[in-house]
Jmol script that loads the backbone (N, CA, C; Angstrom):
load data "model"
ATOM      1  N   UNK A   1     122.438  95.444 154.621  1.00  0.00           N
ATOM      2  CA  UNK A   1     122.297  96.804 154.141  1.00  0.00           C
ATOM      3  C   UNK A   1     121.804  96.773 152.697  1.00  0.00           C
ATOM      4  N   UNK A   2     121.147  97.600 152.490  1.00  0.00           N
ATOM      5  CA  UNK A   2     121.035  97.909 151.104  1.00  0.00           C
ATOM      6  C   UNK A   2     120.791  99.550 150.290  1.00  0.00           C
ATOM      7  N   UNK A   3     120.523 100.066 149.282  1.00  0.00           N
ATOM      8  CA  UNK A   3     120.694 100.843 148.636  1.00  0.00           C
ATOM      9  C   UNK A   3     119.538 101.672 148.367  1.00  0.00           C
ATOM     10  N   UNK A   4     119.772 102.645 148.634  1.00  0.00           N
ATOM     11  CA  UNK A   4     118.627 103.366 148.267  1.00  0.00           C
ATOM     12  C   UNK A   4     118.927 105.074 147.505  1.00  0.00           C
ATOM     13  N   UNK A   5     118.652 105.357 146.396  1.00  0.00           N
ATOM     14  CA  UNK A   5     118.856 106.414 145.497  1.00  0.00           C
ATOM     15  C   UNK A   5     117.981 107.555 145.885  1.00  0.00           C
ATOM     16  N   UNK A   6     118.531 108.894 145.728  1.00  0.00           N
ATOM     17  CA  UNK A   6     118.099 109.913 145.454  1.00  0.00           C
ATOM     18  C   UNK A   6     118.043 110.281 143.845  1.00  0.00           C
ATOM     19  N   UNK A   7     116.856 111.003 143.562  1.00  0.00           N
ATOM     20  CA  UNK A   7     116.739 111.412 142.589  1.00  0.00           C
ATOM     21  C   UNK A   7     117.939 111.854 141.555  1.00  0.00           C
ATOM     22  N   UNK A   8     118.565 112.769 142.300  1.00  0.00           N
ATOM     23  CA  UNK A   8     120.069 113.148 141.789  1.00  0.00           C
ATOM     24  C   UNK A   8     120.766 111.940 141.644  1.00  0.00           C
ATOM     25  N   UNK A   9     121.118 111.148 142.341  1.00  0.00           N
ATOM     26  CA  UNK A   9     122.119 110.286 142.387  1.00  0.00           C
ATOM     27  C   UNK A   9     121.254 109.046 140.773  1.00  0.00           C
ATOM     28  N   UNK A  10     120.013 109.106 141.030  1.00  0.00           N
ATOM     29  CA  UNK A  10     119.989 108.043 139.762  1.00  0.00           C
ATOM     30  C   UNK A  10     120.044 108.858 138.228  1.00  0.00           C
ATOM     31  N   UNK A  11     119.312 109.941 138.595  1.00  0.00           N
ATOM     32  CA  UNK A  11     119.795 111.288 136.909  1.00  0.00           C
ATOM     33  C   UNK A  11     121.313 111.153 136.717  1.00  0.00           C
ATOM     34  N   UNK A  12     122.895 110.808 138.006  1.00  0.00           N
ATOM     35  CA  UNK A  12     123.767 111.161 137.385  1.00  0.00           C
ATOM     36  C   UNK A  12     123.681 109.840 137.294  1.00  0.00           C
ATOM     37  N   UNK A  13     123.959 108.962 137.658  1.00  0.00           N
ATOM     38  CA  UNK A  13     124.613 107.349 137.176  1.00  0.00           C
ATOM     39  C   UNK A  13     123.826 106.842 135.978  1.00  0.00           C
ATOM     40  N   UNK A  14     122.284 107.837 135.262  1.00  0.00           N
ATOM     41  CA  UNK A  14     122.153 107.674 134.024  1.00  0.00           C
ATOM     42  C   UNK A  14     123.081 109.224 132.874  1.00  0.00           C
ATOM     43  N   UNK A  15     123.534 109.518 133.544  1.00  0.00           N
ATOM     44  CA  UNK A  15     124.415 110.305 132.735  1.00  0.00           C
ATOM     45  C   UNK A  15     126.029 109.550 132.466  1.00  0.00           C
ATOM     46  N   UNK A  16     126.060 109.157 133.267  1.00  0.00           N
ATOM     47  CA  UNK A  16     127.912 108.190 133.219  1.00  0.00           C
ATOM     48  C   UNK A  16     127.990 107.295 131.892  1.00  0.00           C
ATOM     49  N   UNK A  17     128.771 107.357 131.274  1.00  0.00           N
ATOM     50  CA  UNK A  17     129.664 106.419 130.170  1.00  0.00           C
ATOM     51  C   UNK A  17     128.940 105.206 130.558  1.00  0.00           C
ATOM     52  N   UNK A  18     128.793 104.713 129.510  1.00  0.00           N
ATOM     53  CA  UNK A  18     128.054 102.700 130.497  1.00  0.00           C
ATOM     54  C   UNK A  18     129.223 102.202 130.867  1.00  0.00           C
ATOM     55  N   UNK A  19     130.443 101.980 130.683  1.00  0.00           N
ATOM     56  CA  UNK A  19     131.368 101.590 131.286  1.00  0.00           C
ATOM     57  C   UNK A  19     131.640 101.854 132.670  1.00  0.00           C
ATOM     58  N   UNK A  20     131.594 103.667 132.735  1.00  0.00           N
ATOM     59  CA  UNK A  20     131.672 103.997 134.353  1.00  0.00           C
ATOM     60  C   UNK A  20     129.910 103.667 135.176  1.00  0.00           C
ATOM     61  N   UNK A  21     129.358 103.219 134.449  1.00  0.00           N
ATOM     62  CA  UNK A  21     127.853 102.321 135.002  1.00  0.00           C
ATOM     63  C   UNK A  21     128.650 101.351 135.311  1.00  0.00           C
ATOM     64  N   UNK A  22     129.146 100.475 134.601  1.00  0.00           N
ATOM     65  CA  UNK A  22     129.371  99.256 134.975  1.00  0.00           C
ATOM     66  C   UNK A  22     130.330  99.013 136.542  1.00  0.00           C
ATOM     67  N   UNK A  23     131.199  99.805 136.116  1.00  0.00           N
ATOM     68  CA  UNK A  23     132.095 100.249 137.257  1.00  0.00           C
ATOM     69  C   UNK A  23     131.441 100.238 138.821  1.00  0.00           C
ATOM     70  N   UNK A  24     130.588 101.498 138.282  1.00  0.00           N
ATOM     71  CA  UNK A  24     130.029 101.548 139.553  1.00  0.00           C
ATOM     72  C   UNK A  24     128.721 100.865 140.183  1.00  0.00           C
ATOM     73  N   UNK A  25     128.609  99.657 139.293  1.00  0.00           N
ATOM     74  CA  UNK A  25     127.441  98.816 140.174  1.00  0.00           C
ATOM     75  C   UNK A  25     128.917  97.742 140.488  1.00  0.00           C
ATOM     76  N   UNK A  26     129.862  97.368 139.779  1.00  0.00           N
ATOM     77  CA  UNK A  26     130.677  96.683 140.884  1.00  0.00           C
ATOM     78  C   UNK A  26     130.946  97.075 142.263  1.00  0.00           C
ATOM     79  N   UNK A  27     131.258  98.812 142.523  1.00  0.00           N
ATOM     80  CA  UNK A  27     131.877  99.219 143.759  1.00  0.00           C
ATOM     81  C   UNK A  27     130.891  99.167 144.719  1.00  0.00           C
ATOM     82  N   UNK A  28     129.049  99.510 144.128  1.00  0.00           N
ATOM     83  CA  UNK A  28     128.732  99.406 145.065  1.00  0.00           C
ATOM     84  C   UNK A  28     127.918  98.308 145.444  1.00  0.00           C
ATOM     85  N   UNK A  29     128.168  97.028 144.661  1.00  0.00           N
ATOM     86  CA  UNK A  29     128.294  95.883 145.288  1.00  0.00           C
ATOM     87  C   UNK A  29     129.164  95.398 146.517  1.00  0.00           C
ATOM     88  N   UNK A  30     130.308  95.985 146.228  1.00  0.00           N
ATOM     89  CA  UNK A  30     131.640  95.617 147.069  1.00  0.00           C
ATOM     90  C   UNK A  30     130.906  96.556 148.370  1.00  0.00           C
ATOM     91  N   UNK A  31     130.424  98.086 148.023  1.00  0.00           N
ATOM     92  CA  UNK A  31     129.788  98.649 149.474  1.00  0.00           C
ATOM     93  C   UNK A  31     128.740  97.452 150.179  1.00  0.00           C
ATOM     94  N   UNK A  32     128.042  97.294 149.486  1.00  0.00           N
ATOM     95  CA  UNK A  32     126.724  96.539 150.406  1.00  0.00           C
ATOM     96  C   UNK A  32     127.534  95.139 150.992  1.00  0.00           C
ATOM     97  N   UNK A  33     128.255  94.704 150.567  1.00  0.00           N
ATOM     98  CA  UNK A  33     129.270  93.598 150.750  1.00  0.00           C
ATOM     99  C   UNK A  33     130.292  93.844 152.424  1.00  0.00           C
ATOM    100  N   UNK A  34     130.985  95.203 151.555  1.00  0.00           N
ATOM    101  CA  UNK A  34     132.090  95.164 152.967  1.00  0.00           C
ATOM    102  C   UNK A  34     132.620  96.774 152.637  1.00  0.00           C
ATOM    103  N   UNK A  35     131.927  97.642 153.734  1.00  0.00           N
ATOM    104  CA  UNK A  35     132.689  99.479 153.525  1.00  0.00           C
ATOM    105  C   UNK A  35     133.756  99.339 153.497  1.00  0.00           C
ATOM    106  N   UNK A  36     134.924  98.207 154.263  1.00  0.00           N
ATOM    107  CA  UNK A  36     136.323  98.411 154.302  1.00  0.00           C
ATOM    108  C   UNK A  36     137.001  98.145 152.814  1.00  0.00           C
ATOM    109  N   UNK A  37     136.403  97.018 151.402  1.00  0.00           N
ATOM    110  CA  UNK A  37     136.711  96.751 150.718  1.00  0.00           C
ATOM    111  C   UNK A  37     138.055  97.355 150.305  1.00  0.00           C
ATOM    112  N   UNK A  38     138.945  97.110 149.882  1.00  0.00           N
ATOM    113  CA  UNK A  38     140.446  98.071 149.879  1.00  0.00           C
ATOM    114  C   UNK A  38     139.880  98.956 148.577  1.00  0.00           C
ATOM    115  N   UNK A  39     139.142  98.814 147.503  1.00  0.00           N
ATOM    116  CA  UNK A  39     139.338  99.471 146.031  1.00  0.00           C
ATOM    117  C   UNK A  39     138.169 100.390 146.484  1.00  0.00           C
ATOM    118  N   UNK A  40     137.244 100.549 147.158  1.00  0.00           N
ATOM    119  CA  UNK A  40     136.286 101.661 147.759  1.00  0.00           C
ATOM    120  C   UNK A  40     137.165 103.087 148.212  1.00  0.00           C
ATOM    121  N   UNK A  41     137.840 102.537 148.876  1.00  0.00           N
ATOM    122  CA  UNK A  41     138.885 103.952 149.825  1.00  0.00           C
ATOM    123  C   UNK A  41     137.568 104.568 150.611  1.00  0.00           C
ATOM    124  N   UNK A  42     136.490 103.983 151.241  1.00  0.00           N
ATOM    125  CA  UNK A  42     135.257 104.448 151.356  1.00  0.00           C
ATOM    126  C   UNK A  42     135.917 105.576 151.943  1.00  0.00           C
ATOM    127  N   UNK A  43     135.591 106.722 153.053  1.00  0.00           N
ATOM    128  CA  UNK A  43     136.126 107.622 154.119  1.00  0.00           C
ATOM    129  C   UNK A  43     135.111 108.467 153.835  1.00  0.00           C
ATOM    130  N   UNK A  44     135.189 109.463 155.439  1.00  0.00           N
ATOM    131  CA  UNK A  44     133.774 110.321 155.728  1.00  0.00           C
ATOM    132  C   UNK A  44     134.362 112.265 154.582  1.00  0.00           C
ATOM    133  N   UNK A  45     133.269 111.835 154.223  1.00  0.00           N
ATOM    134  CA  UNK A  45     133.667 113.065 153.439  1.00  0.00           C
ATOM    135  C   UNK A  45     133.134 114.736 153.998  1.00  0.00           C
ATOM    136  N   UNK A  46     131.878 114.656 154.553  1.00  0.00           N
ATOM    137  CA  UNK A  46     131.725 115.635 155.185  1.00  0.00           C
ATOM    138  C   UNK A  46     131.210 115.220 157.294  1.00  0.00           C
ATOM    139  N   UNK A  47     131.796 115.806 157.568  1.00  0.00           N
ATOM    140  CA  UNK A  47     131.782 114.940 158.877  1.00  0.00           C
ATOM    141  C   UNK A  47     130.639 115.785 159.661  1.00  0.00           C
ATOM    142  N   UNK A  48     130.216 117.342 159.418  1.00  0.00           N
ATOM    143  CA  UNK A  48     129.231 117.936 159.850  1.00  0.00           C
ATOM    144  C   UNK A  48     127.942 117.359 159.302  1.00  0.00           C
ATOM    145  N   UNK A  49     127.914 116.795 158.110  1.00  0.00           N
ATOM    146  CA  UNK A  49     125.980 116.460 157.310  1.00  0.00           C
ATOM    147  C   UNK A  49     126.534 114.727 157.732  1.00  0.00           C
ATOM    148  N   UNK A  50     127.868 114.240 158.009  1.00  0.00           N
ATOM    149  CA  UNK A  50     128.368 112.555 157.707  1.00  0.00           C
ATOM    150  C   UNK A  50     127.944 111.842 156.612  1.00  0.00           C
ATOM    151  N   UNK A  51     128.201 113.247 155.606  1.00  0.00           N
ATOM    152  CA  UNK A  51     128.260 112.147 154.412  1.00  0.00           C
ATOM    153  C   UNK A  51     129.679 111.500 153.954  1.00  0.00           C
ATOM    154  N   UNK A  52     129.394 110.406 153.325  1.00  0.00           N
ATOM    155  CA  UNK A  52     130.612 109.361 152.873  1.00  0.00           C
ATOM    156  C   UNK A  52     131.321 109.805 151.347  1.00  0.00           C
ATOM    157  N   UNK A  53     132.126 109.100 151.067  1.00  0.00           N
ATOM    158  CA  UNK A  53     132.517 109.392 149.455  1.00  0.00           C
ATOM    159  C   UNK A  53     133.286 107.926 149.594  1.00  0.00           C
ATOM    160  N   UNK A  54     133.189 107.331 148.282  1.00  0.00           N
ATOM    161  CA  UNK A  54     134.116 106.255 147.694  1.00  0.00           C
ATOM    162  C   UNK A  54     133.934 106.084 146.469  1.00  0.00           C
ATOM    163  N   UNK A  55     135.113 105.571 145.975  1.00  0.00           N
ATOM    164  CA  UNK A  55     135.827 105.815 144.686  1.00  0.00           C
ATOM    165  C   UNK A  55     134.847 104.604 143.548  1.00  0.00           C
ATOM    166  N   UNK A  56     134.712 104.979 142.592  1.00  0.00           N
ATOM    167  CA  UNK A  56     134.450 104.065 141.183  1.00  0.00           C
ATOM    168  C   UNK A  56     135.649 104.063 140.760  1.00  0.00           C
ATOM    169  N   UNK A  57     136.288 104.900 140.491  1.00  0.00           N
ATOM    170  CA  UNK A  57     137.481 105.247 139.650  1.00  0.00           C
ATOM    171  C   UNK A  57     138.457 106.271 139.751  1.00  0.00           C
ATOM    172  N   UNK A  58     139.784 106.193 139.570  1.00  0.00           N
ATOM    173  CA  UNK A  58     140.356 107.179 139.734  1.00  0.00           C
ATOM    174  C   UNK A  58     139.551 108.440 139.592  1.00  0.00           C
ATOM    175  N   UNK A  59     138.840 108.802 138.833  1.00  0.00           N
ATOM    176  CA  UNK A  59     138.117 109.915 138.291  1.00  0.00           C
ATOM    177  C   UNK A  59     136.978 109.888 138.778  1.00  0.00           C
ATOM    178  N   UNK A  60     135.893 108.781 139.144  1.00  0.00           N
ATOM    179  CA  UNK A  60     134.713 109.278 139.653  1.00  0.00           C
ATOM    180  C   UNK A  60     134.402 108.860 141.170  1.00  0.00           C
ATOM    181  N   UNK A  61     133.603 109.441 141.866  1.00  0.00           N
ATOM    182  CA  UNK A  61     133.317 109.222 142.715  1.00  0.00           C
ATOM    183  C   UNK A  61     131.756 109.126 143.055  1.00  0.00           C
ATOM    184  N   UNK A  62     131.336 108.454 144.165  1.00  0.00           N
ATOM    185  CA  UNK A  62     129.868 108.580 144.949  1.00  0.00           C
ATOM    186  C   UNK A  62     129.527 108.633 146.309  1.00  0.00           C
ATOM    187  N   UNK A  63     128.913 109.392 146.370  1.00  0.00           N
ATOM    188  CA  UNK A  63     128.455 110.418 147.727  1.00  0.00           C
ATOM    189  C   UNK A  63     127.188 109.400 148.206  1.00  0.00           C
ATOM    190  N   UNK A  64     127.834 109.075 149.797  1.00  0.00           N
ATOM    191  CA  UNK A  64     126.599 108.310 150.523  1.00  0.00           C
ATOM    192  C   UNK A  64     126.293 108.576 151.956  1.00  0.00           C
ATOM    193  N   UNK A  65     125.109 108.635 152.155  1.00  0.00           N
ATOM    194  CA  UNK A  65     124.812 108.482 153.451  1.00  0.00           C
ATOM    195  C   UNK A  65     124.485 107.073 154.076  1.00  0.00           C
ATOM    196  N   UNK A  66     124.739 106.778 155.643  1.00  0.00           N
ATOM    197  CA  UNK A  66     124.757 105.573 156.131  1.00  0.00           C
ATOM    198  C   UNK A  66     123.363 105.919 157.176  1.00  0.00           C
ATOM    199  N   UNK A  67     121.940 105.460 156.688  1.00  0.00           N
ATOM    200  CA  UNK A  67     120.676 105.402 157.565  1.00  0.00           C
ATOM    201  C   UNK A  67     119.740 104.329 157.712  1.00  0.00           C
ATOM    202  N   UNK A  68     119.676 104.305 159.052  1.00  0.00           N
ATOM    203  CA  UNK A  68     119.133 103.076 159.165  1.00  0.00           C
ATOM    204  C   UNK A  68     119.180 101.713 158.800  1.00  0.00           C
ATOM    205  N   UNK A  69     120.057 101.443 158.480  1.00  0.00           N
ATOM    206  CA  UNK A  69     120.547 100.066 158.136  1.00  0.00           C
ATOM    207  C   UNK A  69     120.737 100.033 156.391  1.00  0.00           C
ATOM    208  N   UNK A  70     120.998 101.223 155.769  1.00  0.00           N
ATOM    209  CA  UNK A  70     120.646 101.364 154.557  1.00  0.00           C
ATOM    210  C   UNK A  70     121.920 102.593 153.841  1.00  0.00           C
ATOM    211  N   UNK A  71     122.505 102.149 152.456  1.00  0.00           N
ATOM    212  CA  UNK A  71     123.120 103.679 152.311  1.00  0.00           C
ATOM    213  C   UNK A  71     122.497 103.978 151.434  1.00  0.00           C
ATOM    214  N   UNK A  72     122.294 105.237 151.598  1.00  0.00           N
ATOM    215  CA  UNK A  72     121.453 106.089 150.766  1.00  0.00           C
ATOM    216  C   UNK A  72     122.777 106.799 149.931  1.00  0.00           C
ATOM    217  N   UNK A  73     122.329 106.877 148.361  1.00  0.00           N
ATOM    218  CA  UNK A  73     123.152 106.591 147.238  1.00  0.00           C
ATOM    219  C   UNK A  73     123.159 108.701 146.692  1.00  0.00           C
ATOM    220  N   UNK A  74     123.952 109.390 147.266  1.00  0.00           N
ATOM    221  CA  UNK A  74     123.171 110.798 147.076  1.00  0.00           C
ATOM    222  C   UNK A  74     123.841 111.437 145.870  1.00  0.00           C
ATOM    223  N   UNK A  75     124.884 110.690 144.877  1.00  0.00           N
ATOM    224  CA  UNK A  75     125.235 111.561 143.815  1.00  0.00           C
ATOM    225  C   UNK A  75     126.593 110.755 143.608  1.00  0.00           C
ATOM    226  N   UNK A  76     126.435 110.751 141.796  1.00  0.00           N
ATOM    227  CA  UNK A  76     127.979 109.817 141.054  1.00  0.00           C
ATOM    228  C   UNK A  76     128.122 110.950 140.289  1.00  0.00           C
ATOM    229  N   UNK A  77     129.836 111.293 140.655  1.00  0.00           N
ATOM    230  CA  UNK A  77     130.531 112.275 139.776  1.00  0.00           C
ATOM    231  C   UNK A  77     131.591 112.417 139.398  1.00  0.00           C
ATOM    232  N   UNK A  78     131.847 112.870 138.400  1.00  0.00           N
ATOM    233  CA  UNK A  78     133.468 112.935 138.292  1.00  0.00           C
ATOM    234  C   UNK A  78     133.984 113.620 139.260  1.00  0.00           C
ATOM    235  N   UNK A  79     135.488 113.534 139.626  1.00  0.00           N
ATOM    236  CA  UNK A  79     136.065 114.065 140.669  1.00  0.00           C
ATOM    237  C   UNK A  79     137.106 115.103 140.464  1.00  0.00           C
ATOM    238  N   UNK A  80     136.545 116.323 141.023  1.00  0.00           N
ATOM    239  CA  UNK A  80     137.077 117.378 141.139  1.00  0.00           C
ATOM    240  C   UNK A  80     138.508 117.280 141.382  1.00  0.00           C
ATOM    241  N   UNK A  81     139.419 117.417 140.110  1.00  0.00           N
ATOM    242  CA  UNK A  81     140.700 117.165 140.716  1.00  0.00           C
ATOM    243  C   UNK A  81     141.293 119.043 140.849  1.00  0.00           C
TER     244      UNK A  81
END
end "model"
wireframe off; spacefill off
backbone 0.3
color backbone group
């Protein structure tokens, strides 16, 4: 598998703290690696469009779709608590 960005999704992960950058090229290493990874919490977030969500951080999250052998990377955000 590998990664593929939407426009949105690369405008926010150049908006993030470089730290929560850093963060989140670990997690989604660990995605292309293994969805079950325990520190992902990957799970289907909208089950009508099947988009995904898993965690960077307590606080942020990223929105993915799973196509064609590929996740498509659709938005890094802080999380609506």
């Amino acid at each position: 598998m590998k990664l593929l960005w939407t426009k949105r999704a690369r405008r926010d992960y150049r908006a993030l703290p470089p730290k929560i950058q850093a963060l989140a090229d670990k997690q989604l290493d660990f995605l292309i690696t293994d969805i079950r990874y325990p520190s992902l919490h990957a799970k289907k977030y909208d089950e009508k469009n099947d988009v995904r969500q898993g965690r960077i951080t307590r606080d942020y999250r990223f929105y993915f779709l799973i196509e064609t052998g590929n996740y498509v990377i659709l938005s890094l955000i802080k999380h609506p608590k």
